[in-house]
N, C-alpha and C positions, 0 to 999 in steps of 0.2 A: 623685561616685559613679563607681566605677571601670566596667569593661566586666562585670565579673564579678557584681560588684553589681548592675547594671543589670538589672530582671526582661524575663523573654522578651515576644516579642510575637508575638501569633499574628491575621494577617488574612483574614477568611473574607469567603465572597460577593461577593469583588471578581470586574471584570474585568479581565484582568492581562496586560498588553501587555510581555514580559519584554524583546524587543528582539532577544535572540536565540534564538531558537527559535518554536515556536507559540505563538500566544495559545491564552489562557484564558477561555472565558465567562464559569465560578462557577468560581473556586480559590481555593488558598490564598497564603500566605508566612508560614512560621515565622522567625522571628529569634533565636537565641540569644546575648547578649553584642551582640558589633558586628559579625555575622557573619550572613547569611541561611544557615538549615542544610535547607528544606524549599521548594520551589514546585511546586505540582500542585494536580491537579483537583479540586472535589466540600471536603470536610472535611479538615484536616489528622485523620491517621490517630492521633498520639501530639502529646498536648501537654502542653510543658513545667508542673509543678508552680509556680503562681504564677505565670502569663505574664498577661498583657494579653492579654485576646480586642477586638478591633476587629471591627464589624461593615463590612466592606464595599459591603453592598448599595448599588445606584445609583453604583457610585466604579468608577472605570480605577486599574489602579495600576501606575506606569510607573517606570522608575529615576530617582532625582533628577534633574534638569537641571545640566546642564554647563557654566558661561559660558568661553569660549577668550578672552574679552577686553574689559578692563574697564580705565578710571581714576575712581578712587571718588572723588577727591578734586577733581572736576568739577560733583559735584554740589550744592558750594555754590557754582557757577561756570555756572547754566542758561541760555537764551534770549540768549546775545553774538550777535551777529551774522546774525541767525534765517534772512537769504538768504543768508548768504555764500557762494564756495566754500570750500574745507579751507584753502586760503593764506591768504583773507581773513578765516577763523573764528579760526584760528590767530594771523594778528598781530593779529587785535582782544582775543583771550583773550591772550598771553602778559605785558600787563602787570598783567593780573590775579590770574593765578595765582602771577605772580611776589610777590604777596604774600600769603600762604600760610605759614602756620605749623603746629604739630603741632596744635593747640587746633583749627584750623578742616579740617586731616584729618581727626581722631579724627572730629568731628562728621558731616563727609561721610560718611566711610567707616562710621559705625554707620549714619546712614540707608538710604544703599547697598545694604550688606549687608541691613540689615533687611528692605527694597521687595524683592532677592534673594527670600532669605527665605520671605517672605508670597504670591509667584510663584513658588514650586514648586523654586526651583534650592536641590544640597546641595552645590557642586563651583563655587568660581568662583576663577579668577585675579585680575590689578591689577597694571598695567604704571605703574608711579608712575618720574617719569624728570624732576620741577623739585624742586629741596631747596635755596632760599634760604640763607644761610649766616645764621646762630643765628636761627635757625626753632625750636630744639626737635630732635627726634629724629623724625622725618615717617614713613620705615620702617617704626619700632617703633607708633606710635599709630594707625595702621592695623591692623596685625599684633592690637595688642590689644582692638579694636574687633573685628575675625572672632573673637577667643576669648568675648565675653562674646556675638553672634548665633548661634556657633556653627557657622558655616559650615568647609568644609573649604574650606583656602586655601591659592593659591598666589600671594603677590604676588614679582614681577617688579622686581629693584634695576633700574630703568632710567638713562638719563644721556643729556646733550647736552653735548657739547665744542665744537660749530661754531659760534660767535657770526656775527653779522655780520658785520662785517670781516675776519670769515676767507671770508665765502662762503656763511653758514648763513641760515637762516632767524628763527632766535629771536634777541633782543638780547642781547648782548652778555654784561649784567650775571646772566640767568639760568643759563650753561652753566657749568662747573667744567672744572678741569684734568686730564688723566689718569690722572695720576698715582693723586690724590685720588676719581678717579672708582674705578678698580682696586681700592684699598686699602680703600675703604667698600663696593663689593660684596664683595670677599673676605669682609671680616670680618661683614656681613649671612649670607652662607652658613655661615659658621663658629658665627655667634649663635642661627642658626634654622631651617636646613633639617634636615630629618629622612627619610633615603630609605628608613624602616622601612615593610611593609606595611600600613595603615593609617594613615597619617601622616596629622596635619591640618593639618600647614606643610610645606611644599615651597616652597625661593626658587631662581627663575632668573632670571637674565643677561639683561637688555633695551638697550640702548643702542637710542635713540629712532627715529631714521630718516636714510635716504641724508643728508637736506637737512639735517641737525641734528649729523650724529657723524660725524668725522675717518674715513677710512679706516681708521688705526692705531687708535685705538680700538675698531673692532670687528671688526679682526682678534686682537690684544690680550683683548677681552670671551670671544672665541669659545676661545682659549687656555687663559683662567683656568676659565669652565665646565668645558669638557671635562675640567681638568685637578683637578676637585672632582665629575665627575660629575652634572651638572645642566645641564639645558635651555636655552634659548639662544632669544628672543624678540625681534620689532622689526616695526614699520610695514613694507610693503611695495607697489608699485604702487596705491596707494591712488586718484591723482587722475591726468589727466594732463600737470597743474603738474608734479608729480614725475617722471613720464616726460622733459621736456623739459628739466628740471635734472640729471637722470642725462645725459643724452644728454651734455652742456653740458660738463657736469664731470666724468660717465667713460669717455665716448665710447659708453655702452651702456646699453641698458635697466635697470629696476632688478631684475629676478630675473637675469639675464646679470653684473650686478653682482655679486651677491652669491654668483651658484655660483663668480665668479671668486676671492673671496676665502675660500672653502670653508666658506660661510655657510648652504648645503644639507644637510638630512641626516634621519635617523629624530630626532635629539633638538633639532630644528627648528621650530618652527608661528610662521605670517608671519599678520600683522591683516593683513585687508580683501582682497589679491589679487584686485583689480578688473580690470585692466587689462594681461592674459596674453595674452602668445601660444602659438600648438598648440605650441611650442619647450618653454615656459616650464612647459607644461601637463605635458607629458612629461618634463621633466626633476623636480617632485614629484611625481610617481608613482616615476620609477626611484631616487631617494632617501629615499624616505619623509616626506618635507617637510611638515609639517600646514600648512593655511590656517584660519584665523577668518575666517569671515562674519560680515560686519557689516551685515545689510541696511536698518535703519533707518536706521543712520549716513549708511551711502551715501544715501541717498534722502534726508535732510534735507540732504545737503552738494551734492546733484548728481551726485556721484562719476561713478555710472556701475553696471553689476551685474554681481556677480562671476561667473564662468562655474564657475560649482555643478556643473550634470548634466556638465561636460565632463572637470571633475576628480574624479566619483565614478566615473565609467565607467574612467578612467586609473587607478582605483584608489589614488588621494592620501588620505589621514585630511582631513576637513573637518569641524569643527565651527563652532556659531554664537556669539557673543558680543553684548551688550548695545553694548557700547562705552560713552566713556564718557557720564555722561549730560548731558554739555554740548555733545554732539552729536547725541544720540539722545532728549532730556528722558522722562524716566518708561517710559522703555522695559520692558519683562519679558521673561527666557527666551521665555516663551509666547508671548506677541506676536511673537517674532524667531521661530518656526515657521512663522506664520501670512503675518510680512510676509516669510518667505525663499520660502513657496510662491506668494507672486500674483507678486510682481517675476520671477521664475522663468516662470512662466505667461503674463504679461502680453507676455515677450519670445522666448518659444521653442512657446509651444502648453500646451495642458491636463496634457499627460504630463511635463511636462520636473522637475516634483518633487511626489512624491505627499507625504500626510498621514502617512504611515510613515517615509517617507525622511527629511521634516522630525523626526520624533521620531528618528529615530536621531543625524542630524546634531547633535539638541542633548543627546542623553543619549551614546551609545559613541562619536562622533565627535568633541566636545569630550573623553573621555575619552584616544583615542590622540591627540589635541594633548597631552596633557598626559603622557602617556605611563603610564596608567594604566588601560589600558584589563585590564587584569587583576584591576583590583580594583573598577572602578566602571563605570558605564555600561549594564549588564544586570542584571538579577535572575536569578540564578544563584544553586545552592548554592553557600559556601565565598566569596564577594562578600561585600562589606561593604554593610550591612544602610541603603540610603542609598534610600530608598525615598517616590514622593510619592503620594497618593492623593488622585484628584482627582473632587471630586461633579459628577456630571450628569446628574441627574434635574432635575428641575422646568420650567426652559425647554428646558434640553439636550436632555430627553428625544426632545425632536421628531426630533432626529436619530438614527439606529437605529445609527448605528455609533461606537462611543465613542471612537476615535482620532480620528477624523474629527469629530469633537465638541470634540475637544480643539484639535486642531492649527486647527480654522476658530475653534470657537466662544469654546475660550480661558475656563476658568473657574479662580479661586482655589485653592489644596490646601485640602483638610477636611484632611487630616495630611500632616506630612514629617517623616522620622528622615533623622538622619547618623549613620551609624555606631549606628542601634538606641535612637538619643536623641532624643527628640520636641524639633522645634522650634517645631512647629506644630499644633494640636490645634483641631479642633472652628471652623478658621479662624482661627484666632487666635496670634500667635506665644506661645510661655511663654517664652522664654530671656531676651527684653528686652523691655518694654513698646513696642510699636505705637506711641503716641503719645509716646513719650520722646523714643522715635528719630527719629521726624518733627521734632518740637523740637531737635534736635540738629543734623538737616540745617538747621533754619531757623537756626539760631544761628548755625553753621558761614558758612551765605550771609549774613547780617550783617554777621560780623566780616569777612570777608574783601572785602565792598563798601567796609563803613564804610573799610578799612584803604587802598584806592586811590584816589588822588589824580583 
């Protein structure tokens, strides 16, 4: 069904937290095609001939959620190393994942997406950066996995060149040559990014991190993007294992790193940014540099936590991400609200991130990571109709403010559109069966146990 086909939808008696501007006690959102044409008070005034009337009563209705950072194909890959640090999660997983094919992607990555999904997010990336060599097509079985959940997707060609014995962290036999790393992101941008308003594929440039990828490489990476017009993604200051191997290896931290290699900028966004200094802090603000927050990540690995209120006040784009879920296990958007405001609180006081800030961070914040904050992230007229509405009455009620409901108490969507297309109705996905997709994740972690030695 195309957009045009697509009947209107019109949602009344919500409460509607747009993100930018005032809330709404009782309003509405008209949607026409894949386009919000209508948000305001009371009754929508004129409605379309055949739309969909939604009742909203008892529901918040917030802009989709936004994940800034994701590897889907982790989650046939849960529970390795459950105390490690990042170095010791990392070498325990990498002979794991290093067996991995399209068949046990596909599987992750419909689960993935679907748990997305079923938690409120319309908007997620996937920094995929191990591709075994005759594996399959890894890229593409992902990619086609977001078109049958539906999700708008930005996966991320990522890559490692640094084996071991150059210096790296990963073994040897998982990282690829340059060359070959170049020539298969090119032609990934050329098979399936789409920089149309509305797009539901957008692919960027990831090369892995300091400790994994060549200098030339992602000087190289940062080249071929800009030079296709796409964004430009990788790990950054994450632990501070990493901190002491930049030091080791480029005489400098890892953000001084990378503004060295002019790896800063508005079509920028770094995972995790744990481990800042005020230098570091100031220099993504005066380039526009996004950060993904990863706060469960952090907190299951030790990391450390990322300094949020210091880079919203600098005025940086920050949004939050899932990570993947072999760091974060069964993590949701929502949740990543909930755990980015105590870790926050827990180390700076009560104010240091409110129940708003957190919804912004995960709805227009992961939006300008992604550099889309014109088309998604707010309920706006003329925005793309990516809309979650989430119930909380029953237990929730207890709580009298429904942000504040959401971001502590963290409840299910009753519905989500992308783009004006229901993917979730009444709790329940329609695009792919709920329990399929769970079977798929469990297959996916099967095959990929049974397959390592």
């Amino acid at each position: 069904m195309t957009d045009r086909e697509r009947p209107s939808v019109v949602i009344e008696n919500a409460y509607i937290a747009p993100v930018a501007g005032a809330e709404i006690p009782g309003g509405h959102i008209v949607i026409e095609g894949d386009r919000i044409v209508a948000v305001g008070p009371g009754r929508a005034d004129a409605v379309p001939a055949g739309a969909v009337r939604v009742d909203g009563s008892g529901c918040l209705a917030t802009p989709g959620l936004v994940n800034a950072h994701h590897h889907l194909y982790q989650w046939a890959a849960q529970g390795i190393a459950p105390d490690g640090t990042l170095f010791e999660w990392l070498i325990a997983s990498y002979p794991v994942w290093a067996r991995m094919d399209a068949e046990v992607v596909h599987g992750a990555a419909t689960a993935g997406l679907a748990w997305l999904a079923a938690s409120g997010c319309t908007t997620t990336t996937d920094h995929h950066y191990i591709f075994p060599k005759g594996r399959g097509d890894l890229f593409d079985a992902e990619i086609e996995a977001a078109r049958a959940v539906g999700l708008r997707f930005h996966p991320c060609r990522g890559s490692m060149d640094l084996g071991r014995s150059k210096g790296g962290l990963p073994p040897d036999e998982i990282v690829e040559e340059i060359d070959e790393i170049l020539a298969a992101t090119e032609d990934a941008i050329r098979k399936y990014h789409d920089p149309s308003f509305g797009a539901m594929l957008r692919v960027a440039v990831a090369p892995c991190s300091p400790f994994s990828v060549s200098g030339e490489l992602m000087v190289r990476s940062a080249e071929l993007a800009r030079s296709h017009g796409v964004r430009l993604h990788t790990h950054i200051a994450e632990s501070l294992d990493e901190d002491d191997h930049c030091k080791e290896r480029f005489g400098v931290l890892p953000v001084e790193y990378l503004d060295r290699i002019g790896w800063l900028g508005p079509d920028v966004w770094l995972a995790h940014c744990v481990h800042l200094t005020d230098k570091d802090v100031r220099r993504f603000a005066e380039t526009g540099t996004g950060a993904a927050h990863c706060p469960s990540s952090n907190g299951r690995l030790g990391s450390g936590v990322a300094r949020v209120p210091e880079l919203l006040r600098a005025g940086a784009p920050v949004g939050l991400g899932v990570d993947g879920a072999g760091s974060s296990e069964m993590t949701t958007m929502a949740g990543e609200m909930r755990t980015a405001m105590l870790m926050q609180r827990a180390r700076h006081g009560p104010h240091a991130l409110t129940a708003r800030q957190a919804l912004e961070l995960a709805t227009l914040g992961g939006a300008r990571c992604l550099g889309r904050e014109a088309e998604i992230g707010t309920l706006e007229p003329g925005k793309l109709a990516d809309v979650a509405l989430w119930r909380l009455d029953g237990f929730l009620t207890a709580i009298d403010d429904p942000v504040v409901a959401l971001a502590y108490g963290g409840s299910p969507p009753a519905r989500l559109l992308v783009g004006g297309r229901t993917l979730v109705e009444d709790g329940e996905l329609r695009t792919v069966s709920a329990a399929e997709a769970a079977r798929a994740g469990v297959a996916a972690h099967r095959r990929l146990t049974a397959a390592t030695p």
